[in-house]
LOFITOR-827943 format. One record per residue (C-alpha): residue in one letter; x, y, z; residue number from 1. Coordinates in steps of 0.05 Angstrom, whole numbers, plus 5000, padded with zeros to 4 digits. Layout:
% residues N
<'a'; <X; Y; Z>; NUM> ...
//
This chain:
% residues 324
<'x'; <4154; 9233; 9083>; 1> <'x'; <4143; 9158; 9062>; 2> <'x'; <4196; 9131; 9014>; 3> <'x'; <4163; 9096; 8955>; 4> <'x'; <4183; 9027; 8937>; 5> <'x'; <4191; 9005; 8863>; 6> <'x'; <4141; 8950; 8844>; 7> <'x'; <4192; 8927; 8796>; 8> <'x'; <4255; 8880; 8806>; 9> <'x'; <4321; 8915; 8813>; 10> <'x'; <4357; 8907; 8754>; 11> <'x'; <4434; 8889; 8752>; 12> <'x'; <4468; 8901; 8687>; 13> <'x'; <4496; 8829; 8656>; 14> <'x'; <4571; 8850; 8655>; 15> <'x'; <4570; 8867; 8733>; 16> <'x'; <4541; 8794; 8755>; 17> <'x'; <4592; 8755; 8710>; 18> <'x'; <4644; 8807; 8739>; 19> <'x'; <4616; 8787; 8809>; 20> <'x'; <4606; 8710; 8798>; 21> <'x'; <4681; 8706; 8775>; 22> <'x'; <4724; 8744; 8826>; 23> <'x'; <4677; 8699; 8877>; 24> <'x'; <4700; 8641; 8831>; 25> <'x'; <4770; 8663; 8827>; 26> <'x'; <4779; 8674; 8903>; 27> <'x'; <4750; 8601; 8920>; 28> <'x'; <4791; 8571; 8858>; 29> <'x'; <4863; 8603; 8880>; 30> <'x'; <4860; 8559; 8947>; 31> <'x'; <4892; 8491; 8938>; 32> <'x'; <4871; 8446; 8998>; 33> <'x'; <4903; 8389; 9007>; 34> <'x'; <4891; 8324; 9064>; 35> <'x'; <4950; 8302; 9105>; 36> <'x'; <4944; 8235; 9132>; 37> <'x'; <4991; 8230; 9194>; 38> <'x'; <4991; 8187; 9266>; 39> <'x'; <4951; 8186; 9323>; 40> <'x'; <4932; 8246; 9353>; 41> <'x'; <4979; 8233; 9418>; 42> <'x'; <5038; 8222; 9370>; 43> <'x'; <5093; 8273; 9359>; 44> <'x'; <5084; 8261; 9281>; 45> <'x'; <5019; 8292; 9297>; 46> <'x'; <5047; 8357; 9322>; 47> <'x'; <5086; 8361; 9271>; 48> <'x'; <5028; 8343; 9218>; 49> <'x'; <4998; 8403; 9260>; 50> <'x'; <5059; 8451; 9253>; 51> <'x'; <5058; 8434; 9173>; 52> <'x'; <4991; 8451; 9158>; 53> <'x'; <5004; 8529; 9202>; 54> <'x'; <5064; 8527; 9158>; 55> <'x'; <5032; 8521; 9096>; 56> <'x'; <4986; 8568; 9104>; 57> <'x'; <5029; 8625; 9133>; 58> <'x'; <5083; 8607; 9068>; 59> <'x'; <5027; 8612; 9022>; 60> <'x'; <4989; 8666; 9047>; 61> <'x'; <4931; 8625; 9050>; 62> <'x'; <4938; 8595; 8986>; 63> <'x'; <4945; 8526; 9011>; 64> <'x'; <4902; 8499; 9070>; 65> <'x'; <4922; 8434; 9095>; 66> <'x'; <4868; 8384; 9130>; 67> <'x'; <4904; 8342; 9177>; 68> <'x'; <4874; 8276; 9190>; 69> <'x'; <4895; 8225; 9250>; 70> <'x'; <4915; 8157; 9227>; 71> <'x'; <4922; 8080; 9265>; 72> <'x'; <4986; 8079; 9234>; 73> <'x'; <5035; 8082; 9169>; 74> <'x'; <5004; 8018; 9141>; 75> <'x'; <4941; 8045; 9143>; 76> <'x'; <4967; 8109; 9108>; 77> <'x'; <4998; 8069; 9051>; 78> <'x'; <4935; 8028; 9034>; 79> <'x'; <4889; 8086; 9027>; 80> <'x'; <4924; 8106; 8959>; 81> <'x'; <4887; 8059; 8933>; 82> <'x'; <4818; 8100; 8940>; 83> <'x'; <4848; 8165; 8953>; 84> <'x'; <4851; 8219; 8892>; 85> <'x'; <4870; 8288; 8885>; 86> <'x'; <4910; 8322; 8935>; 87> <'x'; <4932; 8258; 8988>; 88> <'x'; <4995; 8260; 9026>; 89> <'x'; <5011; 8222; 9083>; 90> <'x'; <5076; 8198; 9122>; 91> <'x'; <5112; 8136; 9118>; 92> <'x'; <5172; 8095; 9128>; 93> <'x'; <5208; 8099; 9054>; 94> <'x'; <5209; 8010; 9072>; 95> <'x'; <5128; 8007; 9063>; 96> <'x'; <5136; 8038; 9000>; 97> <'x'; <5180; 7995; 8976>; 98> <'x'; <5133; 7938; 9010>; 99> <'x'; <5060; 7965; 8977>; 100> <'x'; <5102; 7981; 8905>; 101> <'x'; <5117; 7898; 8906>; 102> <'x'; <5052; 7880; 8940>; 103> <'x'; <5083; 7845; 8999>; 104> <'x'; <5068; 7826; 9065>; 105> <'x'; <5015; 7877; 9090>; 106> <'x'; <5000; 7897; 9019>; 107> <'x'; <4985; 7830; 8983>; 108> <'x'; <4929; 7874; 8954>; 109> <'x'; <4966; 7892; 8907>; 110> <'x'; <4930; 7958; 8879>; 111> <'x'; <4968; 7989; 8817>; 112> <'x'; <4948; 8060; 8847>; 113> <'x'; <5019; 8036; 8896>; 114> <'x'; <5050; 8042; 8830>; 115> <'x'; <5025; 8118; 8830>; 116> <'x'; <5064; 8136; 8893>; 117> <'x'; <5116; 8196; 8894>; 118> <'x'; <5151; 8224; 8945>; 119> <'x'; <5147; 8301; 8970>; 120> <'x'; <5207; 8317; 9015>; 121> <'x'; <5231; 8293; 9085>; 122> <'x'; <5206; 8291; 9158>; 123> <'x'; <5250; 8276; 9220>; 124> <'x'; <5259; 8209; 9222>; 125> <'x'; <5244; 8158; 9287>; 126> <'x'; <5279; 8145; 9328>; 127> <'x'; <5307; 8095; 9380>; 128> <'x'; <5312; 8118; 9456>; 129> <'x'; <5333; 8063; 9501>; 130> <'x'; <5316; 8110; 9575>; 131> <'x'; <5339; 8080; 9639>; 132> <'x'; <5338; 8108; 9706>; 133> <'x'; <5394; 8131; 9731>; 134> <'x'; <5395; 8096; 9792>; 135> <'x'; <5378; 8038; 9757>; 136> <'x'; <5466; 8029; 9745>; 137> <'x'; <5445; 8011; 9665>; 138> <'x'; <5503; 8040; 9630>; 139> <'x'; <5496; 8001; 9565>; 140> <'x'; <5451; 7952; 9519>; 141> <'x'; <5487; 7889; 9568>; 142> <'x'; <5457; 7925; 9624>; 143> <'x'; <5391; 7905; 9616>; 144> <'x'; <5403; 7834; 9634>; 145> <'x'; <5355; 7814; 9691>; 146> <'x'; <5320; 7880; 9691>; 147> <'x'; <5249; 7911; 9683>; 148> <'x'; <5235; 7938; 9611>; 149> <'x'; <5177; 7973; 9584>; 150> <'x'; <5171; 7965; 9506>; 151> <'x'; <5106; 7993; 9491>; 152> <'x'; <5051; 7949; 9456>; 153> <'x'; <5040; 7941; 9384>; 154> <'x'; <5083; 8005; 9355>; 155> <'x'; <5134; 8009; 9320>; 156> <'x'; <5193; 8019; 9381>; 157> <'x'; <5165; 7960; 9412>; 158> <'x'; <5181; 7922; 9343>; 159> <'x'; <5242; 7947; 9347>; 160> <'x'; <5262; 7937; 9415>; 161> <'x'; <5238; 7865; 9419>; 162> <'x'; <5287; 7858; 9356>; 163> <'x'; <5344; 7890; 9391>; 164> <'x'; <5336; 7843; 9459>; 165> <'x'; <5342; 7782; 9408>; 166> <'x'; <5402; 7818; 9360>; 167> <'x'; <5453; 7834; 9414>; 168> <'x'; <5442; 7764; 9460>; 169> <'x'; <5390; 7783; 9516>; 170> <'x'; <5331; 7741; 9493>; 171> <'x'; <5295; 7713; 9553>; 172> <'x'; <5341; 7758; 9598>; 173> <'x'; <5304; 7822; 9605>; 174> <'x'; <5230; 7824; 9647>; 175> <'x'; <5197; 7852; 9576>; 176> <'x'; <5131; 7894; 9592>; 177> <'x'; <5084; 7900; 9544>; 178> <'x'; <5029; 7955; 9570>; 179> <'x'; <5016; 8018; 9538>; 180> <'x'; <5067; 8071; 9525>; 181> <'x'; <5034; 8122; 9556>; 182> <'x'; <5050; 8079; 9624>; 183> <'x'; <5124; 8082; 9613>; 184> <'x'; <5139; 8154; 9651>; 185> <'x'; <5092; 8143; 9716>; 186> <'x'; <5124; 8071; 9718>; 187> <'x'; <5192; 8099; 9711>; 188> <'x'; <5183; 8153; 9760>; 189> <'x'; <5157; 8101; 9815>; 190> <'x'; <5210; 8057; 9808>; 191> <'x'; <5168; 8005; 9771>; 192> <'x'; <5211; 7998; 9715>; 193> <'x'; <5286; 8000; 9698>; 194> <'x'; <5272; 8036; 9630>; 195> <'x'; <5232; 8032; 9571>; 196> <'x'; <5242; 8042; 9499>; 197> <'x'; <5207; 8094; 9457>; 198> <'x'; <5207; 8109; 9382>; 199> <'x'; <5195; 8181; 9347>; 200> <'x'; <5235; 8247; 9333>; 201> <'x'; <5279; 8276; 9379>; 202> <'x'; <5268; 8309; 9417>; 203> <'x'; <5216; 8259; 9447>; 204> <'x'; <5160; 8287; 9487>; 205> <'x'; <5149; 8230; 9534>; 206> <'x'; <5232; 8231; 9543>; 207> <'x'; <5226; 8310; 9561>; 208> <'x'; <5176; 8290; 9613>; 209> <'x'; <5208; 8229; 9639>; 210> <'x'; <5275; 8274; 9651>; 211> <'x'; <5236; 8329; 9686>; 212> <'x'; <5210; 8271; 9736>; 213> <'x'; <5273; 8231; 9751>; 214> <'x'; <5350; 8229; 9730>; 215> <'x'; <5353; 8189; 9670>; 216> <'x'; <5405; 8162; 9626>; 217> <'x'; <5400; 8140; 9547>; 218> <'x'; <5439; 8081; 9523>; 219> <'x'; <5481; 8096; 9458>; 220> <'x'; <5497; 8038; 9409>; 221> <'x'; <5568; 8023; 9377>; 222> <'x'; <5571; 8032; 9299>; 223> <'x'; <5575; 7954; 9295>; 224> <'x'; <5509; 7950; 9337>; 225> <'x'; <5478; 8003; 9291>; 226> <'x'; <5500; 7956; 9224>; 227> <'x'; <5478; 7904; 9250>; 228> <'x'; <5407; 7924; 9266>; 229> <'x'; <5403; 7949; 9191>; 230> <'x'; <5373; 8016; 9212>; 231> <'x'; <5411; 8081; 9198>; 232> <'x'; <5458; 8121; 9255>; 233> <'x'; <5421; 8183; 9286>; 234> <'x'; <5456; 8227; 9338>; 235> <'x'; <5425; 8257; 9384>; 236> <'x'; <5462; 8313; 9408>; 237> <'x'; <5488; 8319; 9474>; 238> <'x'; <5438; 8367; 9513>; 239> <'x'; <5373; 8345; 9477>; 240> <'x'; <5343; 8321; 9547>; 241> <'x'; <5366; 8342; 9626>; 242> <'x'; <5416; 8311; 9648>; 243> <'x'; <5443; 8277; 9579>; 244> <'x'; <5511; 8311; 9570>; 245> <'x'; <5535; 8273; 9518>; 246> <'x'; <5520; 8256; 9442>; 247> <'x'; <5480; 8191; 9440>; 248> <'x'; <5488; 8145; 9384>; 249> <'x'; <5430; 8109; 9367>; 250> <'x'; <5385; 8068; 9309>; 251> <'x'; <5331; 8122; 9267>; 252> <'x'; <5278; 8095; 9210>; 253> <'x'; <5276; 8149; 9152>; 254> <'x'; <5204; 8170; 9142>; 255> <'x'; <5171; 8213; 9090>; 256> <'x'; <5124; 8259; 9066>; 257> <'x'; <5087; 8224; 9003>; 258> <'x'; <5030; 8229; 8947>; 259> <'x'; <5010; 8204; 8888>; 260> <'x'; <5013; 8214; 8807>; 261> <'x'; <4943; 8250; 8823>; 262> <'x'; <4964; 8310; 8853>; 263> <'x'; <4980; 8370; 8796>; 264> <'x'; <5051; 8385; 8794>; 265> <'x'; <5032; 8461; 8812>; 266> <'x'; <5008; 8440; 8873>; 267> <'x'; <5065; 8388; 8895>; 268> <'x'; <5121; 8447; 8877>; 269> <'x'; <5085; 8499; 8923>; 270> <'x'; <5084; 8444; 8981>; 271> <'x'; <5157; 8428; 8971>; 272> <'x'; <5179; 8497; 8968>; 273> <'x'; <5134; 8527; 9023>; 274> <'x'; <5160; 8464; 9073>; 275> <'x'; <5227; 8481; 9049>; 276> <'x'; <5222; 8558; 9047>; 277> <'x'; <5184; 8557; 9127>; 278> <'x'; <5233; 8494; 9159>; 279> <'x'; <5281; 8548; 9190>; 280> <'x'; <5217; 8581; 9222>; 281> <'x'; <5192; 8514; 9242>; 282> <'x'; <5266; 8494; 9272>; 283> <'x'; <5263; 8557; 9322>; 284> <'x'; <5197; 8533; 9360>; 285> <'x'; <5213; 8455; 9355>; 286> <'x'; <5281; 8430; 9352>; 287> <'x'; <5259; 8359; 9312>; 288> <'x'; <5257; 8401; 9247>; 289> <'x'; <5334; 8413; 9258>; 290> <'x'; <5351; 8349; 9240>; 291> <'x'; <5314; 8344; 9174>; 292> <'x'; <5372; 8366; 9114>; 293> <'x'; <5368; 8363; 9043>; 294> <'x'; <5428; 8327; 9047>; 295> <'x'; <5377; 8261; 9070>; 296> <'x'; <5333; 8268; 9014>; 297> <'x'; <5360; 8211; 8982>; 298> <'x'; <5327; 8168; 9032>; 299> <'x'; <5261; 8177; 9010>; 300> <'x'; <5282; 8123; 8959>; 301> <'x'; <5220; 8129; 8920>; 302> <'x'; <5210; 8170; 8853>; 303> <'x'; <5199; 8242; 8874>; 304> <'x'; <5134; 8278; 8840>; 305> <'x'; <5152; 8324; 8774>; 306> <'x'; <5125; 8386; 8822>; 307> <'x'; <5168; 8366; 8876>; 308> <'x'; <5234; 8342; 8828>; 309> <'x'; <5218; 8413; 8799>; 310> <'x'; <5238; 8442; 8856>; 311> <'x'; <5299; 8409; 8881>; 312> <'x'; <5326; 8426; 8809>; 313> <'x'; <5318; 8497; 8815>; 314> <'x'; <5361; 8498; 8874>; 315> <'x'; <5418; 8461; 8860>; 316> <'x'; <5397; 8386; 8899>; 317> <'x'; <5434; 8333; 8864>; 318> <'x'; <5380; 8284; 8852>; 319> <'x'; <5401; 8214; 8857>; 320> <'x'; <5376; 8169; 8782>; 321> <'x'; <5329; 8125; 8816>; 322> <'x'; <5283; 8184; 8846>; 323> <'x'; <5275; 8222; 8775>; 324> 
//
């Protein structure tokens, strides 16, 4: 039997398409989504850009979807908060911030959205490995006199290291090489290079893979070393690479999580509490997240968001003056 067709439209009654039209509205409305500027994509502040964003998501149920974006750099991170709006983070040394908010050096731009900057919560910090091989008889920073040194090219660590060779009375002494990074392990495992000096969390994946290829050894600074170079004392514990039985003392740069005046202050408590609330479950499958504490927050320096300040309040943080 053929089954007629109405020659008429279907009607819907009125109340069930607004019903429709707002749980469809509601459902796209209740998920905040937020970009995270972060590092290169071969960085290890990429992974852990990465790890935040899963983190996010699993702590909010799906609430909060974070779109992780790869960045040149921390400079490059600060300056876009002067055409980003909404729901910006990025990471960057607390010292830029403090750089952009007086419009110095790099930031001679001077845009007054700098002014709009707050800080979130804490990420592990970078830090300073002086590796040496093993055979190589370097046992400390006076070592390195008339050997081959790999400092990277243009980073950070390289910066740093350069610094260091100047600070402590090797200038001129040390065969500096200035190639890539990503040379440093192959170079190290050929007996090309004495050592080479790498900045980021601990622990390091470029260190893990230089002590699964050759004995290594890391070079730990004295406290007056560590004052001197105006950087703050990190130790990495003993165990943290093969072969490394002892605690190394070495220089770290604080860096942060950040955003701006734009973002609601819903939206920057939920991010502070989920990274909070998921850190332990981030700690278990990478060790870096161990050594971030609410103890450090106070080196974020900056003023923290009213969402993220929020927060810390409701759970007892004693919030230094200057961050409120």
């Amino acid at each position: 039997m053929k089954t007629l067709k109405p020659d008429f439209p279907i009607l819907i009654p009125i109340s069930v398409a607004i019903f429709v039209f707002l749980f469809g509205f509601q459902t796209v409305s209740a998920q905040t989504r937020v970009t995270y500027k972060s590092a290169k994509t071969s960085s290890s502040y990429f992974q852990m850009a990465v790890q935040i964003a899963e983190a996010m998501k699993k702590g909010s149920n799906g609430k909060i979807i974070v779109t992780v974006e790869e960045s040149q750099g921390s400079v490059q991170n600060v300056k876009e908060v002067g055409k980003r709006k909404g729901n910006y983070v990025f990471t960057t040394p607390p010292s830029l911030i403090r750089l952009a908010m007086s419009g110095k050096k790099m930031f001679k731009d001077k845009s007054p959205n700098y002014q709009n900057i707050r800080s979130l919560f804490i990420i592990p910090s970078l830090t300073m490995h002086f590796v040496v091989r093993e055979k190589s008889g370097i046992k400390n920073f006076a070592d390195l006199k008339g050997k081959t040194f790999l400092i990277g090219k243009g980073s950070f660590g390289a910066r740093e290291a350069a610094k260091y060779i100047e600070m402590f009375g090797l200038a001129g002494q040390v065969k500096l090489i200035d190639t890539e990074l990503n040379n440093a392990v192959p170079a190290l495992k050929n007996g090309q290079i004495d050592g080479f000096a790498t900045a980021g969390s601990y622990p390091a994946p470029n260190v893990i893979e230089a002590s699964a290829s050759v004995k290594i050894g890391l070079l730990s600074f004295s406290d007056q070393q560590i004052k001197q170079s105006k950087r703050t004392k990190l130790v990495i514990p003993a165990n943290t690479y093969s072969g490394i039985a002892n605690d190394i003392n070495t220089m770290s740069l604080s860096v942060g999580a950040y955003t701006t005046t734009s973002m609601d202050h819903q939206t920057a408590y939920q991010l502070t509490k989920t990274f909070w609330e998921q850190k332990a479950g981030m700690s278990k499958a990478n060790l870096w997240w161990s050594a971030v504490r609410l103890e450090n927050l106070n080196t974020l320096e900056t003023k923290l968001h009213p969402g993220a300040l929020k927060y810390y309040e409701e759970i007892g943080v004693n919030i230094p003056d200057n961050m409120k």
